[in-house]
LOBA-560630 format. One record per atom (N, C-alpha, C): residue number from 1; chain; residue in three letters; atom name; x, y, z. Coordinates in nm, 4 decimals. Layout:
N
<NUM "A" "ala" "CA" <X Y Z>>,
...
END
This chain:
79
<1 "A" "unk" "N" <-0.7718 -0.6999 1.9335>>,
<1 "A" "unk" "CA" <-0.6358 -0.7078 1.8847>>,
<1 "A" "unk" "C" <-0.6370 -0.7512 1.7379>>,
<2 "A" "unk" "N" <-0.5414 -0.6471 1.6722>>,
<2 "A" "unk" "CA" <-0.5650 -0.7262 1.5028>>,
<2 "A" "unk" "C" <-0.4774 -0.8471 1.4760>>,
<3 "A" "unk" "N" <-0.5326 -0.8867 1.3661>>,
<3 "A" "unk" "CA" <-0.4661 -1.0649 1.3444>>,
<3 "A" "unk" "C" <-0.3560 -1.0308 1.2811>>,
<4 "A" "unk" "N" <-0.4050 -0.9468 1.1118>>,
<4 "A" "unk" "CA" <-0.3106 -0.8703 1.0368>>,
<4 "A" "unk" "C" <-0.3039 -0.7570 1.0195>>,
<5 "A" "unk" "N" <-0.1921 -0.7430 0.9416>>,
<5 "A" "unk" "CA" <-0.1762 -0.5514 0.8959>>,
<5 "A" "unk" "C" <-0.1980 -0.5412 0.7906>>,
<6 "A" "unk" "N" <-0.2628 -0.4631 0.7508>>,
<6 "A" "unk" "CA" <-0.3054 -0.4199 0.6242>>,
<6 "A" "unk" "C" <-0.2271 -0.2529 0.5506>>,
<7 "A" "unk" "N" <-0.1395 -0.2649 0.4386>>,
<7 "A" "unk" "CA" <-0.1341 -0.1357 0.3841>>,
<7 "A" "unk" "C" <-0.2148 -0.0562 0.2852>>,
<8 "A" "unk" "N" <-0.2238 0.0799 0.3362>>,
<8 "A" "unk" "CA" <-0.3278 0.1172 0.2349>>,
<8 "A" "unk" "C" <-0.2276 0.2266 0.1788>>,
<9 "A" "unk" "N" <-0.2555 0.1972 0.0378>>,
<9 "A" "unk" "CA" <-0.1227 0.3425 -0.0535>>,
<9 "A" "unk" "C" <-0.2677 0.4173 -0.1403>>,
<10 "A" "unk" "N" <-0.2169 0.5719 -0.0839>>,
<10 "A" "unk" "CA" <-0.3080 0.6309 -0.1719>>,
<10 "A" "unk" "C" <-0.2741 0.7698 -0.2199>>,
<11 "A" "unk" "N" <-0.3334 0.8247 -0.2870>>,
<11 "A" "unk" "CA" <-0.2742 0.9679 -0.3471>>,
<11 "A" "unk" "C" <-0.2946 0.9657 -0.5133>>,
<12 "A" "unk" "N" <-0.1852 1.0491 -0.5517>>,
<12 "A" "unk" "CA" <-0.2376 1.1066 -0.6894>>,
<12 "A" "unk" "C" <-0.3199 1.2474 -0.6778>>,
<13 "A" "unk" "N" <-0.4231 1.2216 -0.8084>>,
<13 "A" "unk" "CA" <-0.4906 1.3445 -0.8210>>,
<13 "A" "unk" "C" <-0.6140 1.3371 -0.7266>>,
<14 "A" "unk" "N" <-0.5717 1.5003 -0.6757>>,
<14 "A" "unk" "CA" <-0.6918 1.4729 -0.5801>>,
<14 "A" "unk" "C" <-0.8557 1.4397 -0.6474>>,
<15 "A" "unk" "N" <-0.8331 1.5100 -0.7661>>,
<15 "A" "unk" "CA" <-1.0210 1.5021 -0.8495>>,
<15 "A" "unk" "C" <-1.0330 1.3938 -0.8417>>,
<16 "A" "unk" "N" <-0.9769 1.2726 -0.7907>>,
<16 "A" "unk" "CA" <-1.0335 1.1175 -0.8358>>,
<16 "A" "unk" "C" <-1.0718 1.0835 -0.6552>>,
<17 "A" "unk" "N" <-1.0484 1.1695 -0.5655>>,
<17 "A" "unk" "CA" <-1.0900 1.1773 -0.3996>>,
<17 "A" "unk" "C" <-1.0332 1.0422 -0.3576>>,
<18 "A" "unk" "N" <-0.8890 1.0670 -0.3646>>,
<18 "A" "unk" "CA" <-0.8149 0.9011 -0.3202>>,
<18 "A" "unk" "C" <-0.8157 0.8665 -0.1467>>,
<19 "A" "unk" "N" <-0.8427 1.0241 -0.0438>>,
<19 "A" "unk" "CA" <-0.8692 0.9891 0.0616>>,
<19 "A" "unk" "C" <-0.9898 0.9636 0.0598>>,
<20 "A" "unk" "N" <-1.1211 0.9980 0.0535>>,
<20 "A" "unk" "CA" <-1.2095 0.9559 0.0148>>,
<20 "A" "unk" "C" <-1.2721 0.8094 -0.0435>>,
<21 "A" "unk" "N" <-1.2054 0.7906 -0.1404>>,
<21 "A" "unk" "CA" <-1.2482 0.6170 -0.1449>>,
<21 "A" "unk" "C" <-1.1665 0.5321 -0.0695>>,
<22 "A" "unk" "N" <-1.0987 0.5370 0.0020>>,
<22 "A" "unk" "CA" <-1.0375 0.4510 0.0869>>,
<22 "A" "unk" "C" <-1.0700 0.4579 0.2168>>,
<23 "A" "unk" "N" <-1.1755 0.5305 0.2619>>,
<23 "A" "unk" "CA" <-1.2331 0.5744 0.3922>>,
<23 "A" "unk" "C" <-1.3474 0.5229 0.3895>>,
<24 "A" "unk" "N" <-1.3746 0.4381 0.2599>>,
<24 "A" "unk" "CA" <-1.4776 0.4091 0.2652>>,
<24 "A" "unk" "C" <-1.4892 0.2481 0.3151>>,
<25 "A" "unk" "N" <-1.3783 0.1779 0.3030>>,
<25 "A" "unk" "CA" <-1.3550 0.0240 0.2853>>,
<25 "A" "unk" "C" <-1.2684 0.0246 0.4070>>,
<26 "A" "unk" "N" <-1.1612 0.0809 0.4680>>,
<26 "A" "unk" "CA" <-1.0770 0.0840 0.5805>>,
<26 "A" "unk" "C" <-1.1690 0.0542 0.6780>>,
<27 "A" "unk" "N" <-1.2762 0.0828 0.7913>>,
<27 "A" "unk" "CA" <-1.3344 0.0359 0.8718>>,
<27 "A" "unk" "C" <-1.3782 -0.0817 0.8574>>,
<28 "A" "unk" "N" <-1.4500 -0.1859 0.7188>>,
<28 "A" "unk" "CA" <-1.4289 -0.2673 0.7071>>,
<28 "A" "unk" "C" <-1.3163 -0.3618 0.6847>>,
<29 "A" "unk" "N" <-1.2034 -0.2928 0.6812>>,
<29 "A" "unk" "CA" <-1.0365 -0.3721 0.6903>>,
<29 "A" "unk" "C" <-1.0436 -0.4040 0.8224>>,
<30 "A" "unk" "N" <-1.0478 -0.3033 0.9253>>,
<30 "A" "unk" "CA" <-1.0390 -0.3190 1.0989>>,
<30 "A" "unk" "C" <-1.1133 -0.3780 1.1677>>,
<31 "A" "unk" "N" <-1.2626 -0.3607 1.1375>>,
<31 "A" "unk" "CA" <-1.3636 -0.4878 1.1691>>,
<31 "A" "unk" "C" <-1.3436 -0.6163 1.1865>>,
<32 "A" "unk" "N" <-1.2663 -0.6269 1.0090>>,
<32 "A" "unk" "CA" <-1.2005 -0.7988 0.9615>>,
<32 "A" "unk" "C" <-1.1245 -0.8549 1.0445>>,
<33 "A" "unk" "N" <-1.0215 -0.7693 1.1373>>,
<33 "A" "unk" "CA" <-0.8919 -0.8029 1.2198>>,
<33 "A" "unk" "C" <-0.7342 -0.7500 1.1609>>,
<34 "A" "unk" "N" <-0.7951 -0.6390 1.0693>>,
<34 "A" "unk" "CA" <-0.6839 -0.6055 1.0198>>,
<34 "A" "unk" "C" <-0.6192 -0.4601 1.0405>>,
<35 "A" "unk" "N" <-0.4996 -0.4705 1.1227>>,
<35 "A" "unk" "CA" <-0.4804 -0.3432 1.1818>>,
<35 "A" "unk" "C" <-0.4000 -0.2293 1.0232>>,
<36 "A" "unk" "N" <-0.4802 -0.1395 1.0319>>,
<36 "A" "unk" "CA" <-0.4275 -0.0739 0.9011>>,
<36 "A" "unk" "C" <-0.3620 0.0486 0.9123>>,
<37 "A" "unk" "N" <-0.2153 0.0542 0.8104>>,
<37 "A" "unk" "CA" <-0.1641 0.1767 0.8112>>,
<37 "A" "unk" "C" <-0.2006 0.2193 0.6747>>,
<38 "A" "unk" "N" <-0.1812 0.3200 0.7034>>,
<38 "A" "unk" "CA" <-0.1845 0.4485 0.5610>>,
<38 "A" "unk" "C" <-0.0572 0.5341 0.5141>>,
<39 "A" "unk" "N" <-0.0500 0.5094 0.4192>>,
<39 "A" "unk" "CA" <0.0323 0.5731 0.3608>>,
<39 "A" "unk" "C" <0.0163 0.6784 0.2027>>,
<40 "A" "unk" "N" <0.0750 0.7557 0.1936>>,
<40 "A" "unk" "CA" <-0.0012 0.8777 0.1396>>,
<40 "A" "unk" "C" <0.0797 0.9019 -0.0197>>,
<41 "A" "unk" "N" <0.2168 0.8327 -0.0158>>,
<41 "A" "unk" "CA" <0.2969 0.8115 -0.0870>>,
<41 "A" "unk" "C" <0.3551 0.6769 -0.1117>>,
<42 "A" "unk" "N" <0.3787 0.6305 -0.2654>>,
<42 "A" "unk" "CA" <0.4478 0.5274 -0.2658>>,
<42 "A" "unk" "C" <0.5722 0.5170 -0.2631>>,
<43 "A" "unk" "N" <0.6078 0.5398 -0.1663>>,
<43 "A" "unk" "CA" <0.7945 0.5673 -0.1255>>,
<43 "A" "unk" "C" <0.7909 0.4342 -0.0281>>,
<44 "A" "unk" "N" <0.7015 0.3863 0.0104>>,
<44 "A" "unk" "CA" <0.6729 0.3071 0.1289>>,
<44 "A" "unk" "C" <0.7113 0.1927 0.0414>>,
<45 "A" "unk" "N" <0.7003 0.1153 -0.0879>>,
<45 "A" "unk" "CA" <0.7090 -0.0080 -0.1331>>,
<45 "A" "unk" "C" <0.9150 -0.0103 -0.1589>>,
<46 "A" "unk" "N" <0.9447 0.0891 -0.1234>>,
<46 "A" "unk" "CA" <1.0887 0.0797 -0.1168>>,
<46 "A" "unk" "C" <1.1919 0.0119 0.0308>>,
<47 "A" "unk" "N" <1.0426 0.0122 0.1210>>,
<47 "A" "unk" "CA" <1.0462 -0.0641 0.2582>>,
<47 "A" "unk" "C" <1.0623 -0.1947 0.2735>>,
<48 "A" "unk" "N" <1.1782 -0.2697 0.2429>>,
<48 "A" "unk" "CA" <1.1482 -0.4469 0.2547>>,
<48 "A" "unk" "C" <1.1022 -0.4818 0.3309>>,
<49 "A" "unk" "N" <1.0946 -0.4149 0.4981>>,
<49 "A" "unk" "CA" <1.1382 -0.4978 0.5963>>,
<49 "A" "unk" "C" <0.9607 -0.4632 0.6293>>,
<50 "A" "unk" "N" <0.9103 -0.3903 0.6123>>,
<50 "A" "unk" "CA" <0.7703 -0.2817 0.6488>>,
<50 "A" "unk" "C" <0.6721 -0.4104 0.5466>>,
<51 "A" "unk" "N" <0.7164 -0.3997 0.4118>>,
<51 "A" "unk" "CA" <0.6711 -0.5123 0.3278>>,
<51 "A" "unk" "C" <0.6581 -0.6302 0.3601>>,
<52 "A" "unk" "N" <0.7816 -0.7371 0.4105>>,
<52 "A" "unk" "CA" <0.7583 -0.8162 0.4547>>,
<52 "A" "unk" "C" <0.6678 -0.9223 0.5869>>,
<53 "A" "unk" "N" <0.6335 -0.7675 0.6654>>,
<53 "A" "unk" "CA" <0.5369 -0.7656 0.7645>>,
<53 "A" "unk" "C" <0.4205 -0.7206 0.7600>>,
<54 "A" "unk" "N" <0.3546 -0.7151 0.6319>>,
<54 "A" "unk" "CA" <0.2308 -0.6948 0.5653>>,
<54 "A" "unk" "C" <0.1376 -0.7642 0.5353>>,
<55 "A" "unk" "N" <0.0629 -0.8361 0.5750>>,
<55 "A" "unk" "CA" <-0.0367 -0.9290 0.5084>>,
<55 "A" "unk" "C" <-0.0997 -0.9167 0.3991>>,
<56 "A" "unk" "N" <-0.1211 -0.7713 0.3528>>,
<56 "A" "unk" "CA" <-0.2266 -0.7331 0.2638>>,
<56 "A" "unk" "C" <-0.2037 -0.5725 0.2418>>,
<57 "A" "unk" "N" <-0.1825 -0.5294 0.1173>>,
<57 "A" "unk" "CA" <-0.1685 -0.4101 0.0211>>,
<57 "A" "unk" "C" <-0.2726 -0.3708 -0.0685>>,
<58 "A" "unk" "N" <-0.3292 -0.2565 -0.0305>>,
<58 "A" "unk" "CA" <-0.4247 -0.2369 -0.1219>>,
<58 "A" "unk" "C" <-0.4327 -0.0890 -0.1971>>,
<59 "A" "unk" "N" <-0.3800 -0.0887 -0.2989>>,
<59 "A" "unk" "CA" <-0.4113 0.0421 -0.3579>>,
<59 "A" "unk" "C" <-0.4587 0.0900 -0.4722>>,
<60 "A" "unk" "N" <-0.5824 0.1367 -0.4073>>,
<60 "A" "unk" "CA" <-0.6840 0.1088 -0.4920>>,
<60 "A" "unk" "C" <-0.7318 0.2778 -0.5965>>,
<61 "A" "unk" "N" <-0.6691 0.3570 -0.5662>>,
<61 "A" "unk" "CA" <-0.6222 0.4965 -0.6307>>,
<61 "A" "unk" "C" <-0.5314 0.5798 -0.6325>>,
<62 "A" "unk" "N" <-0.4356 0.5379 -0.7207>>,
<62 "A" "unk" "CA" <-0.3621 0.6174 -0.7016>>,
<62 "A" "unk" "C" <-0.3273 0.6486 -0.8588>>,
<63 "A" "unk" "N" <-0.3978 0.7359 -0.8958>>,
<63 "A" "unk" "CA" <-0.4110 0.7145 -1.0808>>,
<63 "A" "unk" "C" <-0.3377 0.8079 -1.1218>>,
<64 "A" "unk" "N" <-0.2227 0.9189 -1.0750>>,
<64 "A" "unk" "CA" <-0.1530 0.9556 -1.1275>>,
<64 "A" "unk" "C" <-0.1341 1.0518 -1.0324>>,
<65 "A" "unk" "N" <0.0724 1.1026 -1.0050>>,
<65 "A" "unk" "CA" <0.1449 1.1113 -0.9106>>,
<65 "A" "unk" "C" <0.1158 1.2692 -0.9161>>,
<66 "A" "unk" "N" <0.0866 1.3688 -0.7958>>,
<66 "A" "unk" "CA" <0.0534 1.4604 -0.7474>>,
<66 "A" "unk" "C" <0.2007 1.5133 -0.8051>>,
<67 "A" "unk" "N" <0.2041 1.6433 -0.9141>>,
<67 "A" "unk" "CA" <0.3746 1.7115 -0.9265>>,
<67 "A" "unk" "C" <0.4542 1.7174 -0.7991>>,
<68 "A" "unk" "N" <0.4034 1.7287 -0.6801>>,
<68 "A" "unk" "CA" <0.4992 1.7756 -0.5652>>,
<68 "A" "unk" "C" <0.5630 1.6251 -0.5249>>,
<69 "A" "unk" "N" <0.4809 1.5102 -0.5587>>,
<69 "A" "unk" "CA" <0.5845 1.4103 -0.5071>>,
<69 "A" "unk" "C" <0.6552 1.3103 -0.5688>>,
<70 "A" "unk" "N" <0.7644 1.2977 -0.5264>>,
<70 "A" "unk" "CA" <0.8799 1.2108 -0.6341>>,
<70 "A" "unk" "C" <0.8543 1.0769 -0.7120>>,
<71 "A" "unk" "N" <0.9144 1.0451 -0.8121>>,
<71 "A" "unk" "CA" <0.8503 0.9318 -0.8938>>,
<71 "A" "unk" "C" <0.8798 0.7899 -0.7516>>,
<72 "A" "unk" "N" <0.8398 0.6811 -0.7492>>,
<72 "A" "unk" "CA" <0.8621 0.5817 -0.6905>>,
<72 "A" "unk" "C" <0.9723 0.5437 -0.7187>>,
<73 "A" "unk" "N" <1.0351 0.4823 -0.5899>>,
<73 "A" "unk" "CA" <1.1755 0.3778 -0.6063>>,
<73 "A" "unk" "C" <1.1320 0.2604 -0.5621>>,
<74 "A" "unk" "N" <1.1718 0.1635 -0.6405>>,
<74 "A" "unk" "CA" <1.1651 0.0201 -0.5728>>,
<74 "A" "unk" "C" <1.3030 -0.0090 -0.5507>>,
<75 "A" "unk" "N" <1.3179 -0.1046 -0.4772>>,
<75 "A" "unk" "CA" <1.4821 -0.1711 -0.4427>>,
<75 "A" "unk" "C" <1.4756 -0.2549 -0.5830>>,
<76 "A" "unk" "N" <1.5947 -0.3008 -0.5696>>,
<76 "A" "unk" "CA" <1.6545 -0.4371 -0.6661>>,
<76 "A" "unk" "C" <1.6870 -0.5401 -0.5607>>,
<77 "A" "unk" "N" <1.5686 -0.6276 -0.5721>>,
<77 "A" "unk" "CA" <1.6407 -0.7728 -0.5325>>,
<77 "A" "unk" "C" <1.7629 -0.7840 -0.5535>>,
<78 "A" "unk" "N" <1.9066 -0.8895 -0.4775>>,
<78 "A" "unk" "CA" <1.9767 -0.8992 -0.4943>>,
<78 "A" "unk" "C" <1.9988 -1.0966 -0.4238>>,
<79 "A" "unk" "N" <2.0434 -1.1442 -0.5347>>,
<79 "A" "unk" "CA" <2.0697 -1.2909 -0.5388>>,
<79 "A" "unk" "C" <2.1718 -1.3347 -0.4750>>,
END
């Protein structure tokens, strides 16, 4: 059973193999106790509630946004 969840954000250009290096470290995320989702787009950090139940975010390539998918939204905190 995992302890935490772990997010993994990845994408961009494929020449930099963003599924690829993250396939490489993910089995050692799950080993650790960390149950991991994937996500392929950063549309996901627009998720508070998904965010707030995250232990750990890691994105570790995503060096520039594939034309087919939309720029990122973040929310606005609100006070």
């Amino acid at each position: 059973m995992a302890l935490w969840r772990a997010l993994v954000v990845r994408g961009g250009w494929e020449g930099h193999r963003p599924v690829e290096a993250t396939e490489l470290f993910i089995p050692f995320l799950e080993r650790s106790g960390y149950a991991v989702r994937v996500e392929e787009s950063t549309q996901i950090y627009a998720d508070a509630a998904e965010l707030a139940g995250t232990d750990l975010i890691v994105q570790p390539t995503w060096t520039r946004p594939a034309p087919s998918l939309p720029p990122p939204r973040f929310p606005v905190p609100r006070r």
